[in-house]
N, CA, C and O of each residue as an XYZ file, in Angstrom:
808
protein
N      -3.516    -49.159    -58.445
C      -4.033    -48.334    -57.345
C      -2.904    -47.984    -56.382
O      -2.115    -48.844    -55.990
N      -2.820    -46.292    -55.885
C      -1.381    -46.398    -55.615
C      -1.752    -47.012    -53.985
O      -2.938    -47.205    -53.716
N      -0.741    -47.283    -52.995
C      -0.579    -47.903    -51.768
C      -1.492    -47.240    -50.909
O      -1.629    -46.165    -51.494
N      -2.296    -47.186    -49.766
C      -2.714    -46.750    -48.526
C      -4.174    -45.640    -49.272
O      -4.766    -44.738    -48.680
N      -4.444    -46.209    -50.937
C      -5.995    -46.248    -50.991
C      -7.133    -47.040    -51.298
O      -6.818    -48.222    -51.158
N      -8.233    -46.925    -51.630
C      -9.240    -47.816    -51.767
C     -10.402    -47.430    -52.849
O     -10.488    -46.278    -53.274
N     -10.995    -48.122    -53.128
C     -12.577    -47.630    -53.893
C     -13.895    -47.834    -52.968
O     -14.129    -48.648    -52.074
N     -14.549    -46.941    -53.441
C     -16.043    -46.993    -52.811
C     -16.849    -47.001    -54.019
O     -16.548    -46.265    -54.959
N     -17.991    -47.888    -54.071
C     -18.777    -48.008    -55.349
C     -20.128    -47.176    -54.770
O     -20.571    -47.541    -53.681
N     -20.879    -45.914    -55.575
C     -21.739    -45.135    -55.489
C     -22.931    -45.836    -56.071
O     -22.909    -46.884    -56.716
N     -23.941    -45.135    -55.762
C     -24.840    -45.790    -56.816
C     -25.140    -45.229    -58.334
O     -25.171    -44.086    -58.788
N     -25.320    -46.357    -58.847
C     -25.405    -45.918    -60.520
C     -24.036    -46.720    -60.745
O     -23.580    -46.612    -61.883
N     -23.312    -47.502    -59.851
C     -22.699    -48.654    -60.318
C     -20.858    -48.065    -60.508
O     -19.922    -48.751    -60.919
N     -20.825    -46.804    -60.113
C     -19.423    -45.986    -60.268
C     -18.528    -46.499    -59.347
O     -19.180    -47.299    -58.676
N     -17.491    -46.474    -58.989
C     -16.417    -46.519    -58.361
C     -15.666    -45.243    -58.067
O     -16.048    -44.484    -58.958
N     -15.082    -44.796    -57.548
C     -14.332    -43.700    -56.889
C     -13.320    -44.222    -56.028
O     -13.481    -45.255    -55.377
N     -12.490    -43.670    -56.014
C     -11.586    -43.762    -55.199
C     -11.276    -42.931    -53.659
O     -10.991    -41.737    -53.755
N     -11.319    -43.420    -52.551
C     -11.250    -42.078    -51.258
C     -10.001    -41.667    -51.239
O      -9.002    -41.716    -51.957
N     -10.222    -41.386    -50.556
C      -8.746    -40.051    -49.940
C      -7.814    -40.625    -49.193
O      -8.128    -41.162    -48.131
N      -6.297    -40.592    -49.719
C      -5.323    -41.639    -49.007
C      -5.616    -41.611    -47.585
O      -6.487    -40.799    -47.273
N      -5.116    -42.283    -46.663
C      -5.444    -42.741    -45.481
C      -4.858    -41.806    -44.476
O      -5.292    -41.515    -43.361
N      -3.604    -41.323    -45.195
C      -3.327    -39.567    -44.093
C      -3.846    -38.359    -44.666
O      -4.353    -38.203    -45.777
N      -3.599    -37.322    -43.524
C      -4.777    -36.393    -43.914
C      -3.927    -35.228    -44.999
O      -2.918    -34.569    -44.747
N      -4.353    -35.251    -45.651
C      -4.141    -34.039    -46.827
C      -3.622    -32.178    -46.789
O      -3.273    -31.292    -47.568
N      -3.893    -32.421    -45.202
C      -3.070    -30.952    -44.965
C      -4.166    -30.167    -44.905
O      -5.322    -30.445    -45.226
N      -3.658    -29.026    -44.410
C      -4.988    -27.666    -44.635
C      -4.836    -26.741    -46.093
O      -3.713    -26.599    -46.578
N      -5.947    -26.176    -46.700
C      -6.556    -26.162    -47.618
C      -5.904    -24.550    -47.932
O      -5.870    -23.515    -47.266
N      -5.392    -24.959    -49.375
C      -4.744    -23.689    -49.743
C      -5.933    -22.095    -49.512
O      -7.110    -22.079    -49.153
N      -5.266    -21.250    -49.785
C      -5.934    -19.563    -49.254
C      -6.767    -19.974    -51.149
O      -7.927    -19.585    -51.278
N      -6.293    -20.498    -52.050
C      -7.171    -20.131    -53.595
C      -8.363    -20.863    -53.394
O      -9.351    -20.648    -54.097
N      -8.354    -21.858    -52.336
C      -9.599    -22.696    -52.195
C     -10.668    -21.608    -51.358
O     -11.892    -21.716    -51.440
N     -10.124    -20.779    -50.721
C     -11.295    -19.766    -50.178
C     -11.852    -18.885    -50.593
O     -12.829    -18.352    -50.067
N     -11.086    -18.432    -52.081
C     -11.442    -17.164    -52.548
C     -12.535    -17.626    -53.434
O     -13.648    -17.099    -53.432
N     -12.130    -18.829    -54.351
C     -13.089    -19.805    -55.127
C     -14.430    -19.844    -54.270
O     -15.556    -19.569    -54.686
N     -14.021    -20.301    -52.802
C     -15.631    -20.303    -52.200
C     -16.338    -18.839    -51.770
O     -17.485    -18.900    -51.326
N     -15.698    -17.541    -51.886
C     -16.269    -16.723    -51.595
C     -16.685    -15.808    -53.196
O     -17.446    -14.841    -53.189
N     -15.937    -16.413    -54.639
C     -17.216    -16.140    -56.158
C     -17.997    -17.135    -55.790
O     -18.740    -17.326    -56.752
N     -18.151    -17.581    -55.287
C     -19.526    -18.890    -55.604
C     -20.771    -18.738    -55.075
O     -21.834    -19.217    -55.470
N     -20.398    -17.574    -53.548
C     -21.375    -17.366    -52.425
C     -22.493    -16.624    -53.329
O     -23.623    -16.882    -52.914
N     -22.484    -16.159    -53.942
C     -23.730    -15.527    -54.655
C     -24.452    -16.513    -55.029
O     -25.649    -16.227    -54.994
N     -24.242    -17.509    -55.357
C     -25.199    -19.081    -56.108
C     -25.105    -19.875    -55.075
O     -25.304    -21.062    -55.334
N     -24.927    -19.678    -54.263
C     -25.194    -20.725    -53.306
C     -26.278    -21.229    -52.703
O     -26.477    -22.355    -52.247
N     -27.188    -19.954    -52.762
C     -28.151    -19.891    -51.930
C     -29.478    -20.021    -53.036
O     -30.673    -20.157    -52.776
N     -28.852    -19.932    -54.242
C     -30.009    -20.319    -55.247
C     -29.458    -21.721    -55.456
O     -30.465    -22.425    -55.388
N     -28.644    -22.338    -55.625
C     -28.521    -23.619    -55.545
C     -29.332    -24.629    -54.805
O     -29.742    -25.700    -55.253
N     -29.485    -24.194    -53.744
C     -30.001    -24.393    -52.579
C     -31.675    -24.589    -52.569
O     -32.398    -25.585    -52.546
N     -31.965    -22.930    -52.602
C     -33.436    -23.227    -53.233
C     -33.823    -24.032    -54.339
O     -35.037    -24.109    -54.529
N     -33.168    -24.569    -55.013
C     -33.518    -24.954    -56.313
C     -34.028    -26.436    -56.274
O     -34.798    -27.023    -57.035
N     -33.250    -26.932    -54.963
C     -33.056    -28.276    -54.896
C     -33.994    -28.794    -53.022
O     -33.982    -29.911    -52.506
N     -34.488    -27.852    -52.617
C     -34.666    -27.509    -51.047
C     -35.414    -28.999    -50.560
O     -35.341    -29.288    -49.366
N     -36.234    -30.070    -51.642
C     -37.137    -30.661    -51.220
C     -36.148    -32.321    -51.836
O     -36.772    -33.366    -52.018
N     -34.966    -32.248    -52.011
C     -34.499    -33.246    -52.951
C     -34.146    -34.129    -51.487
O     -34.220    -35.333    -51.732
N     -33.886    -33.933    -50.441
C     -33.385    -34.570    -49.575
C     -34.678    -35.929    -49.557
O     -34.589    -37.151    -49.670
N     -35.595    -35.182    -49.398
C     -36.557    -36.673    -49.079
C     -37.067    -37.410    -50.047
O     -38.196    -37.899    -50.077
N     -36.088    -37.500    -50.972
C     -36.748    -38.498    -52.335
C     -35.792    -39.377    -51.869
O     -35.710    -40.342    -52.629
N     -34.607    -39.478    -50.401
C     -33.451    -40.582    -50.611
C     -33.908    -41.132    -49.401
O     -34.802    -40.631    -48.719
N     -33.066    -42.544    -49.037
C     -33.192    -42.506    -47.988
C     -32.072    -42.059    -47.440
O     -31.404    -41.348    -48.190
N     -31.419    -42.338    -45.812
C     -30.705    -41.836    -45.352
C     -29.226    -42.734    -45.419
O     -28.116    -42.351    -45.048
N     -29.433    -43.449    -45.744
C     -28.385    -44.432    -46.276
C     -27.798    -43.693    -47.225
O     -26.916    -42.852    -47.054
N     -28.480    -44.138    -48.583
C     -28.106    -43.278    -49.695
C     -27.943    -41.548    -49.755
O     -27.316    -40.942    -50.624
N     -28.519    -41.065    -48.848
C     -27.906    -39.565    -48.749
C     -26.606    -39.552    -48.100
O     -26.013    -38.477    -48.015
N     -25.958    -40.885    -47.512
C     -24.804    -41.000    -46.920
C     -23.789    -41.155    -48.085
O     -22.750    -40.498    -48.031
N     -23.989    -41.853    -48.970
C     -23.105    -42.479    -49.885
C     -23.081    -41.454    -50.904
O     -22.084    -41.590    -51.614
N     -23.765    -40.539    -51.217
C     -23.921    -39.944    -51.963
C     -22.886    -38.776    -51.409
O     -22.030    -38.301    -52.155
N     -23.032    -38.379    -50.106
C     -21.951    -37.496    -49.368
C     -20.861    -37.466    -49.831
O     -20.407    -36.471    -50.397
N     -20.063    -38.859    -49.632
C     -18.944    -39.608    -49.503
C     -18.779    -39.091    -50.944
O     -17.886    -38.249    -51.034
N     -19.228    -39.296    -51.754
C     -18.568    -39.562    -53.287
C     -18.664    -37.765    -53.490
O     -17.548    -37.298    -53.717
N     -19.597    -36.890    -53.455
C     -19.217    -35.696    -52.917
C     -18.018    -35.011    -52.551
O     -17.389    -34.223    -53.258
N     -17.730    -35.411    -51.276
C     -16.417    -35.264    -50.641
C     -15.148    -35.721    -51.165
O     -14.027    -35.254    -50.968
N     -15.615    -37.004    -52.073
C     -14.278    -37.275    -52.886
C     -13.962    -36.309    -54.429
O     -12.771    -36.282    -54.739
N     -14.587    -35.815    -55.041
C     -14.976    -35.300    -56.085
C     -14.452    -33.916    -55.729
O     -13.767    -33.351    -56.581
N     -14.751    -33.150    -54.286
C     -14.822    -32.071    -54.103
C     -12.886    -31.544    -53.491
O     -12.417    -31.056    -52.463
N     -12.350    -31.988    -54.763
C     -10.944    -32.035    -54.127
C     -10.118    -31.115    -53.502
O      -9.085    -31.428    -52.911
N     -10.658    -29.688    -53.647
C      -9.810    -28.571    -52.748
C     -10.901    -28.362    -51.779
O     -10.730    -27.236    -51.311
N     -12.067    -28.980    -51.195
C     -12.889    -29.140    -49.506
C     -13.407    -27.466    -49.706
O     -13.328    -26.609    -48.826
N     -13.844    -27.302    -50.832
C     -14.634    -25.847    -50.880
C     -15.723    -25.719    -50.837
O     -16.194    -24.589    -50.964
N     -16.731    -27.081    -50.596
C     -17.831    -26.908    -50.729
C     -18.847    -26.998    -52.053
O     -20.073    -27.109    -52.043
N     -17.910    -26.913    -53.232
C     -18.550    -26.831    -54.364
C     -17.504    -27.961    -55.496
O     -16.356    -28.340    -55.266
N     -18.184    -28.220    -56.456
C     -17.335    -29.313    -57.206
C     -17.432    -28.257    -58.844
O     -18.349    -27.963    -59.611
N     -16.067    -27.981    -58.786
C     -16.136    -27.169    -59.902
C     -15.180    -27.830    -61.454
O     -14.823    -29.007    -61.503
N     -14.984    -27.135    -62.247
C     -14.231    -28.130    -63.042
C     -12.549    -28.596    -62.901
O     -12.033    -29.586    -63.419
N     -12.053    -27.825    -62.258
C     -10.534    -28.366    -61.592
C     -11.147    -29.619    -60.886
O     -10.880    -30.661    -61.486
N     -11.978    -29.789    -59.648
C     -12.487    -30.680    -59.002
C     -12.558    -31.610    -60.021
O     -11.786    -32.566    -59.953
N     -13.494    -31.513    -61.160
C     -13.677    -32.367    -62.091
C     -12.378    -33.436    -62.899
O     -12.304    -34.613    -63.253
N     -11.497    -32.243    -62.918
C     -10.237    -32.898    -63.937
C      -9.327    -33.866    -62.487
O      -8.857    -34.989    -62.670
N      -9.272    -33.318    -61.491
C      -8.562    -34.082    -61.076
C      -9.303    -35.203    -60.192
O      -8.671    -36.001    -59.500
N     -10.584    -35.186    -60.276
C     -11.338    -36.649    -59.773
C     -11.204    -37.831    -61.131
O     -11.021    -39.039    -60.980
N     -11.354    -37.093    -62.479
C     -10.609    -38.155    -63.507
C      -9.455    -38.638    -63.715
O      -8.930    -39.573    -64.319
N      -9.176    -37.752    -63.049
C      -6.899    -38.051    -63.197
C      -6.578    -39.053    -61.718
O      -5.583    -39.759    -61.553
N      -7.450    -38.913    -60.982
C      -7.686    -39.799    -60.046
C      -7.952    -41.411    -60.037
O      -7.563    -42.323    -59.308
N      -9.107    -41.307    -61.607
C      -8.901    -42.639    -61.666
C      -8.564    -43.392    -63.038
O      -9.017    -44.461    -63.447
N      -7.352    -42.256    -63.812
C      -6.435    -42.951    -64.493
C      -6.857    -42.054    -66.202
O      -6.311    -42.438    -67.236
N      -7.957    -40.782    -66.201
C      -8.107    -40.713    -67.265
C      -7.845    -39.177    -67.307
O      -8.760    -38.379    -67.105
N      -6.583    -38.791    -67.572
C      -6.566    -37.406    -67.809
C      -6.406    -36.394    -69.091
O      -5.746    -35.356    -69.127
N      -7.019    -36.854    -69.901
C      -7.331    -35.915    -71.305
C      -8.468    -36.065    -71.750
O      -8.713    -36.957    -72.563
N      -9.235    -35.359    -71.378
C     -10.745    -34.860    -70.860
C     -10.819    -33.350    -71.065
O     -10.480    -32.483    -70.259
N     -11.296    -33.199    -72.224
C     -11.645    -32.467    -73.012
C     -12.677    -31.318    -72.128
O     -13.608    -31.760    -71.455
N     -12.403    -29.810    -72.211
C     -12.411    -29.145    -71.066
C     -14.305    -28.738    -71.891
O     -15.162    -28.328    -71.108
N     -14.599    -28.881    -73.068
C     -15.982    -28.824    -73.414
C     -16.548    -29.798    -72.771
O     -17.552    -29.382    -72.195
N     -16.245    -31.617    -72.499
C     -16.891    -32.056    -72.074
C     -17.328    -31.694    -70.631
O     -18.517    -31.683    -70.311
N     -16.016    -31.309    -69.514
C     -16.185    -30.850    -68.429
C     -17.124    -29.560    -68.019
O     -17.606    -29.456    -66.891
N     -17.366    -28.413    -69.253
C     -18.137    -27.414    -69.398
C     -19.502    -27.886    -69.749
O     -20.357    -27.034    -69.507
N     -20.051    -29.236    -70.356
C     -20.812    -30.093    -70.418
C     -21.891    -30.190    -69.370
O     -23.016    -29.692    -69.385
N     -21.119    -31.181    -68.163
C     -21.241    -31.524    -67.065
C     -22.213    -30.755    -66.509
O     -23.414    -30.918    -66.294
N     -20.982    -29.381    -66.217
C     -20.924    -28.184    -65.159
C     -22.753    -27.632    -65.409
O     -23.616    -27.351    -64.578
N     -22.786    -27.659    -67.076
C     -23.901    -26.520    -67.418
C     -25.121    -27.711    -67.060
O     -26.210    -27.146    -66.955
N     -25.182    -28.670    -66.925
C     -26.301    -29.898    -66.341
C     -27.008    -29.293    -64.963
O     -28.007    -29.861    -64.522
N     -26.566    -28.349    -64.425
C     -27.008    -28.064    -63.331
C     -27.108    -26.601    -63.422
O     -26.259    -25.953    -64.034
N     -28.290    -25.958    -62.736
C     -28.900    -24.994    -62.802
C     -28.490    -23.827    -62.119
O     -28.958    -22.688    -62.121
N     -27.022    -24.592    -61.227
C     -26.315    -23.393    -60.203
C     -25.175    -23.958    -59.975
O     -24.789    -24.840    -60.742
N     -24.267    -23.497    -58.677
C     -23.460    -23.865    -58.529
C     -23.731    -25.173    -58.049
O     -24.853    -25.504    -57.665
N     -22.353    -26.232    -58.060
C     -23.192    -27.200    -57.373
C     -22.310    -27.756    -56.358
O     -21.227    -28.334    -56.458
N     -23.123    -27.405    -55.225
C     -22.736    -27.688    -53.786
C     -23.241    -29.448    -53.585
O     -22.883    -30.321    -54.376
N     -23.995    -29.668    -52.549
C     -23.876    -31.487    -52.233
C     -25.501    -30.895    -52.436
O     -26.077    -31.794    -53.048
N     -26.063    -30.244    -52.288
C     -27.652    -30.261    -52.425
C     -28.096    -30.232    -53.861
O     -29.004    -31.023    -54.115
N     -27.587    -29.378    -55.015
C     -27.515    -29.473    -56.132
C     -26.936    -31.017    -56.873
O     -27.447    -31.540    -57.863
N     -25.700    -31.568    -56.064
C     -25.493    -32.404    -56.665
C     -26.678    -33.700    -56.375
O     -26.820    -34.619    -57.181
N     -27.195    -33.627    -55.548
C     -27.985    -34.838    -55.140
C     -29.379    -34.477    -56.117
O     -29.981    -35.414    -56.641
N     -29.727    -33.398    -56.270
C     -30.720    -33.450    -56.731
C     -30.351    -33.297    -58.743
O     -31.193    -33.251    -59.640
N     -29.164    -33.265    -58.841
C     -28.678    -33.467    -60.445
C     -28.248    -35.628    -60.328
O     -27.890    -36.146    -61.386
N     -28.308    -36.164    -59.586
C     -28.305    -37.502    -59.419
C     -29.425    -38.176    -59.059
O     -29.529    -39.338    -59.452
N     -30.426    -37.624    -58.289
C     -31.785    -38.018    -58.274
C     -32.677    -37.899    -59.752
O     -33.515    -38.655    -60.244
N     -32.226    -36.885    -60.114
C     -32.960    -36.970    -61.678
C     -32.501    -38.158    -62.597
O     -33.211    -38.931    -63.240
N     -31.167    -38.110    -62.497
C     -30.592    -38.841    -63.656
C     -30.785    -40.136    -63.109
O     -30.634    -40.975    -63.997
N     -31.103    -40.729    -61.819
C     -31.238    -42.283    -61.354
C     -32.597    -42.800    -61.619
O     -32.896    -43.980    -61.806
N     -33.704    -41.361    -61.607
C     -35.301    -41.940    -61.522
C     -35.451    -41.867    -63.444
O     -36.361    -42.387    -64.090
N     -34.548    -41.256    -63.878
C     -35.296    -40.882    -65.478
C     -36.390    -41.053    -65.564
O     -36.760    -41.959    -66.312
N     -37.244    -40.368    -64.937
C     -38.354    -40.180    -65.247
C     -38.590    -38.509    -65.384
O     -37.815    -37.764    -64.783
N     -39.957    -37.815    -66.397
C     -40.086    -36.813    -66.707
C     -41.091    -36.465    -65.604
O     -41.660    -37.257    -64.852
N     -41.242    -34.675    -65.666
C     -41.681    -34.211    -64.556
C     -43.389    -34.772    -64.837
O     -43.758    -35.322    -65.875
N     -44.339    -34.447    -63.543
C     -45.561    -35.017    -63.642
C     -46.504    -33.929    -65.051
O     -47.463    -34.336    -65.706
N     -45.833    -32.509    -65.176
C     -46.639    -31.593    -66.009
C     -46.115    -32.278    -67.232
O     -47.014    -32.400    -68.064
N     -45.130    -32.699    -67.569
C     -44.693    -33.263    -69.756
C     -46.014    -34.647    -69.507
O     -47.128    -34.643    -70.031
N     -45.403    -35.832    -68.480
C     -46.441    -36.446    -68.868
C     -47.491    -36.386    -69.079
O     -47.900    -36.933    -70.103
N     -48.532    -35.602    -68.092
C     -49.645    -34.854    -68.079
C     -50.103    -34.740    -69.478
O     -51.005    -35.319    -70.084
N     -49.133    -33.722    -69.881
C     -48.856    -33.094    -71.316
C     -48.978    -34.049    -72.537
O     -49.563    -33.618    -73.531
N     -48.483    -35.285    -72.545
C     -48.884    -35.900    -73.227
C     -49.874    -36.912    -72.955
O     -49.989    -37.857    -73.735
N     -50.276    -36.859    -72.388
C     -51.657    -37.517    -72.117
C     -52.798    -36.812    -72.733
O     -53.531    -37.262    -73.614
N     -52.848    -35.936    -72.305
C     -53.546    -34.856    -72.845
C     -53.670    -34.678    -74.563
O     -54.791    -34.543    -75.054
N     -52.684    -34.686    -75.263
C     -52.542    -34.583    -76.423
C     -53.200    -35.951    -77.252
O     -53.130    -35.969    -78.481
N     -53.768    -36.960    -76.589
C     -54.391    -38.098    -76.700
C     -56.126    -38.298    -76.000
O     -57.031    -39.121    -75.860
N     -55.707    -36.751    -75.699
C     -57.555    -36.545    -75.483
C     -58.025    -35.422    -75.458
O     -58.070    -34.683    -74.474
N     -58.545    -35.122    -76.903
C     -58.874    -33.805    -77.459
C     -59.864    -33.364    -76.888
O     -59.783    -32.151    -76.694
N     -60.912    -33.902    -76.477
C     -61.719    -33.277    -75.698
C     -61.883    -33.124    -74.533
O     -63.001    -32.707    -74.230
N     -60.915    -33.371    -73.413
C     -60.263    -32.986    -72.265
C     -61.549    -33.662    -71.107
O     -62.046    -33.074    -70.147
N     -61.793    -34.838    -71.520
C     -62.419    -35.504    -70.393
C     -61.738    -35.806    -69.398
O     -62.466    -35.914    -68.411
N     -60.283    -36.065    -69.101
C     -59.395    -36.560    -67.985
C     -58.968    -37.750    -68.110
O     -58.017    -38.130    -67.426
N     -59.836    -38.901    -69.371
C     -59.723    -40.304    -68.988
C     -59.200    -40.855    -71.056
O     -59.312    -40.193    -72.088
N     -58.747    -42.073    -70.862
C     -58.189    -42.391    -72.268
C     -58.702    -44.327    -72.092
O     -58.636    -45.151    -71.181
N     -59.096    -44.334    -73.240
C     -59.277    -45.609    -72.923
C     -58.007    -46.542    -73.033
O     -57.059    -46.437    -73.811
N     -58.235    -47.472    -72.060
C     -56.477    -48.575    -71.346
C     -56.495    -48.976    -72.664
O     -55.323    -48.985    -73.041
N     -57.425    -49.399    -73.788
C     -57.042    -50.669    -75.023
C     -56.076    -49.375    -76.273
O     -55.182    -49.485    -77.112
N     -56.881    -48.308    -75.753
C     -56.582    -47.278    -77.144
C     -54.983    -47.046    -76.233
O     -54.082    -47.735    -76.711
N     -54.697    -46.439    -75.387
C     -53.078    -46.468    -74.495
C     -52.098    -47.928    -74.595
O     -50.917    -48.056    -74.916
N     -52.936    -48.757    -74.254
C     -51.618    -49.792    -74.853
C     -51.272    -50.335    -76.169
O     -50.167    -50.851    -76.335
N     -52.360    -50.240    -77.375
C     -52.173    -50.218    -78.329
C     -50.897    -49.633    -79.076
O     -50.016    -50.279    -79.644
N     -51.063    -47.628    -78.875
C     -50.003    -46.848    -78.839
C     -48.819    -47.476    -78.383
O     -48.165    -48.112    -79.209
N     -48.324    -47.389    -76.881
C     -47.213    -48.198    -76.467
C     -46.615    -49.014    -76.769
O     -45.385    -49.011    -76.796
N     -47.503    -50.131    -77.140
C     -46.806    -51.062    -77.741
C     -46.146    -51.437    -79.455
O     -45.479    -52.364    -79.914
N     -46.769    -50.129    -80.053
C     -47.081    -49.746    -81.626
C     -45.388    -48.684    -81.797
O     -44.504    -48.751    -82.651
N     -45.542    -47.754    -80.524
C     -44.525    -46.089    -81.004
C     -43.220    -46.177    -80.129
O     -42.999    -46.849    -79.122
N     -42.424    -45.294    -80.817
C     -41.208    -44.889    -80.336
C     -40.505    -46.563    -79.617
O     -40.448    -47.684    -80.124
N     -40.065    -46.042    -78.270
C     -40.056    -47.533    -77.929
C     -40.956    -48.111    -76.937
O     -41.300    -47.847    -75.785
N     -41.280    -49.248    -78.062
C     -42.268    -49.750    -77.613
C     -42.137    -51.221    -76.459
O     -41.350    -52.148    -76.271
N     -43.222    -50.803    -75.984
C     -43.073    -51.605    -74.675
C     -43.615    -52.856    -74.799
O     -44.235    -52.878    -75.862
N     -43.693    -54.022    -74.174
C     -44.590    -55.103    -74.323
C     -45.655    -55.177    -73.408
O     -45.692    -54.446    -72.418
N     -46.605    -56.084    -73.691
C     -47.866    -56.157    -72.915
C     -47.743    -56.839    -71.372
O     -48.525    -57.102    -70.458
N     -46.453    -56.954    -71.601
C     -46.254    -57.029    -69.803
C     -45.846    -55.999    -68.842
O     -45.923    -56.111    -67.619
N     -45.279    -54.695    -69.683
C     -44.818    -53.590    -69.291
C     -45.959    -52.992    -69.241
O     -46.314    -52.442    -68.198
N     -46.579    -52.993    -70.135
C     -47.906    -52.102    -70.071
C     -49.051    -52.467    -68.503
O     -49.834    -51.792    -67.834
N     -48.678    -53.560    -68.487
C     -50.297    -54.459    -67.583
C     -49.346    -54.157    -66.379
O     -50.050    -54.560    -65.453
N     -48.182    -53.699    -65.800
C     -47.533    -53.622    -65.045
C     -47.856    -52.292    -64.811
O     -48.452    -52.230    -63.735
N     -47.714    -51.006    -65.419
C     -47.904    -49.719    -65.750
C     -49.688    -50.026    -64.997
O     -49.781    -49.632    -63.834
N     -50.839    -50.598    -65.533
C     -51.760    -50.369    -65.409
C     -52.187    -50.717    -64.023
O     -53.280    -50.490    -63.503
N     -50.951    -51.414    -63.417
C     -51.750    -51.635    -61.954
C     -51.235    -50.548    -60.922
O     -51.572    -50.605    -59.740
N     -50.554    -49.734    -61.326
C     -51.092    -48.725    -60.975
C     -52.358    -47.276    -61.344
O     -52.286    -46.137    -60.884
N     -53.055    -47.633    -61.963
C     -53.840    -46.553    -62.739
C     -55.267    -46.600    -62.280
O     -55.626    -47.700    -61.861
N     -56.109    -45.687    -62.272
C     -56.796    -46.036    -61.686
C     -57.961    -46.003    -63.233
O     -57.988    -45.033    -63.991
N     -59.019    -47.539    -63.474
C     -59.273    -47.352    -64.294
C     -60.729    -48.023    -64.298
O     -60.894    -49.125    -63.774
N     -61.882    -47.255    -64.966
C     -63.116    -47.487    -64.209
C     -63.824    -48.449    -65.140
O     -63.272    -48.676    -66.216
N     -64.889    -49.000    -64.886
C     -65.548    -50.068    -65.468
C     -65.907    -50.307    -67.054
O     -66.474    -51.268    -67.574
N     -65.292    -48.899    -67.747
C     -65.862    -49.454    -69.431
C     -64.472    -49.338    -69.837
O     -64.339    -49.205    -71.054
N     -62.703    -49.360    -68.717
C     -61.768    -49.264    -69.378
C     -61.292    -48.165    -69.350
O     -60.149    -48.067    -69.797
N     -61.937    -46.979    -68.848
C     -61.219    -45.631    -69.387
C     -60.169    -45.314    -67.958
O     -60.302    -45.630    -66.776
N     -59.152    -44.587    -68.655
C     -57.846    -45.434    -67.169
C     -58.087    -43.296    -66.696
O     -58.513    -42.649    -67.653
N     -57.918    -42.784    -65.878
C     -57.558    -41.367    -65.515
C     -55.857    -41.031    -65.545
O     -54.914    -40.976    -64.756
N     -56.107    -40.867    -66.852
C     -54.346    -40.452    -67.150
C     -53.962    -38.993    -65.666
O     -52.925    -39.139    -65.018
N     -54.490    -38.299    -65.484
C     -54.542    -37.398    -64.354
C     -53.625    -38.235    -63.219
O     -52.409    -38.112    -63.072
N     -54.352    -38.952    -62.597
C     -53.939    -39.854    -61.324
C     -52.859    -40.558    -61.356
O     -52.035    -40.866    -60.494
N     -53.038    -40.924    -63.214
C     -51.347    -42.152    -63.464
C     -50.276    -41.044    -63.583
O     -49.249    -41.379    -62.992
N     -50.208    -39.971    -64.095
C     -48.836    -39.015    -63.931
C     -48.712    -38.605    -62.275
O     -47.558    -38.386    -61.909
N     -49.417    -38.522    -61.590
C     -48.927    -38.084    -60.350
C     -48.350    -39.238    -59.854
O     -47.241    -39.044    -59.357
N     -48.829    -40.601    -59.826
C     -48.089    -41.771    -59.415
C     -46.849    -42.120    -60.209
O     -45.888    -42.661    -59.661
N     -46.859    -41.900    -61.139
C     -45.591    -42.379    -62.270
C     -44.191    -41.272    -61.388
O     -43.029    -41.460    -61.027
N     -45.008    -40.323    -61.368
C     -43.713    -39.264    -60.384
C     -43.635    -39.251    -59.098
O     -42.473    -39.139    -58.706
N     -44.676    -39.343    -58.013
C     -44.754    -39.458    -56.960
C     -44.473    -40.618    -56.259
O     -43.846    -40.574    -55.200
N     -44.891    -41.698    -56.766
C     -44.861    -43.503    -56.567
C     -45.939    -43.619    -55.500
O     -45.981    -44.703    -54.918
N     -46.877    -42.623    -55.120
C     -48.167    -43.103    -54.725
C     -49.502    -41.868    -54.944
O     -49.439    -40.811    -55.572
N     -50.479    -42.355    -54.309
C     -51.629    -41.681    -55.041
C     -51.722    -40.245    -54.201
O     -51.195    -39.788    -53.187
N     -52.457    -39.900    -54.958
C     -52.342    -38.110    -54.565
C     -53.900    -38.184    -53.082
O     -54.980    -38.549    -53.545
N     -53.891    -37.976    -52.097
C     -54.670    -37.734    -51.262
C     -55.923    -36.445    -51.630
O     -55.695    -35.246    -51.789
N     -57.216    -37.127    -51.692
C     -58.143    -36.295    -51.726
C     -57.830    -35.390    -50.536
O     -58.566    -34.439    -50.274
C-alpha cells in the first residue's frame, strides 16, 4: 500500500482504497466534456432509480457515497470505464479485460451517476426478485387463480426443487405469510412481504 493511504471496507465485504491524503489538483478540461456526453442520461438515470434512496439507511447511503467518490476517479459525476480500469489498477489488478468492464457498465440501465449506482447495489445486496416474477410463480402453482396454495403442497416443492431449502427455511419463510385455518397460505400477501419486508396496508 503506497505511503499517506488507507482502505475503507464497503458493504458486500469490499475494500477500496481512498484518495491519498493531499488533494489531487483540479480536474482536467476532458473530465468536463465527458460530463457534458453524459448529460442526456442523466436525468433518466435518475428517474430510473428516484425511490432507491429509502431502501438504505443513512449510514449506509454514507458509505456507499464514499466508495462512489473513490471509484469516480476524474470527480465527473459518473463512473465510467476509465474510472473502472483505474479503480482496479488501484488495487493492484490491471489486466482487466475491457469486455469484462463493458460487462459491468451494461448492468445498469443508464449512465451511472451515485443514484444509479446505489440502486445497481441495492439489487445485488437484497437478491431478491421483483414482487410481479414471484407473484408469477406462485401463480403458476394455482391454476385456478384462487389467490391461496396450500403451506404442505409449497413446502413439499421447496424442499423437493431446484435448490432446495430445509424445513427450517421454509417454517421461517411461513412466519411471515399469512395463512388461514385449513393451511392455505395467500401467496398474494407473501410476495409483497418477501419484497417489501412488511405487510401491504388495507
Amino acid at each position: 500500500m503506497r505511503p499517506g493511504w488507507q482502505r475503507r471496507r464497503i458493504p458486500g465485504g469490499f475494500e477500496l482504497p481512498l484518495q491519498p491524503l493531499w488533494s489531487p489538483g483540479p480536474v482536467e478540461n476532458k473530465a468536463s466534456r465527458k460530463t457534458k456526453k453524459k448529460e442526456g442520461g442523466a436525468l433518466r438515470a435518475q428517474r430510473a432509480s428516484s425511490n432507491v434512496f429509502s431502501n438504505f439507511e443513512q449510514t449506509q447511503i454514507q458509505e456507499f457515497k464514499e466508495a462512489f467518490t473513490l471509484m469516480d476517479q476524474n470527480r465527473d459525476g459518473f463512473i465510467d470505464k476509465e474510472d473502472l480500469k483505474d479503480t482496479y489498477a488501484s488495487l493492484g489488478k490491471i489486466n482487466v479485460k475491457d469486455d469484462e468492464l463493458d460487462a459491468m457498465l451494461k448492468e445498469a440501465s443508464g449512465p451511472i451517476n451515485f443514484t444509479m449506482f446505489l440502486n445497481m447495489f441495492g439489487e445485488k445486496l437484497s437478491g431478491t426478485d421483483t414482487e410481479e416474477t414471484i407473484l408469477n410463480a406462485f401463480k403458476m402453482l394455482d391454476p385456478e387463480s384462487k389467490g391461496s396454495i396450500h403451506k404442505d403442497y409449497i413446502k413439499r416443492l421447496l424442499m423437493s426443487q431446484a435448490d432446495k431449502m430445509t424445513a427450517e427455511e421454509v417454517n421461517q419463510m411461513f412466519q411471515f405469510a399469512t395463512i388461514d385455518a385449513a393451511g392455505n397460505l395467500d401467496y398474494k400477501a407473501l410476495s409483497y412481504v418477501l419484497t417489501h419486508g412488511e405487510e401491504k396496508e388495507e
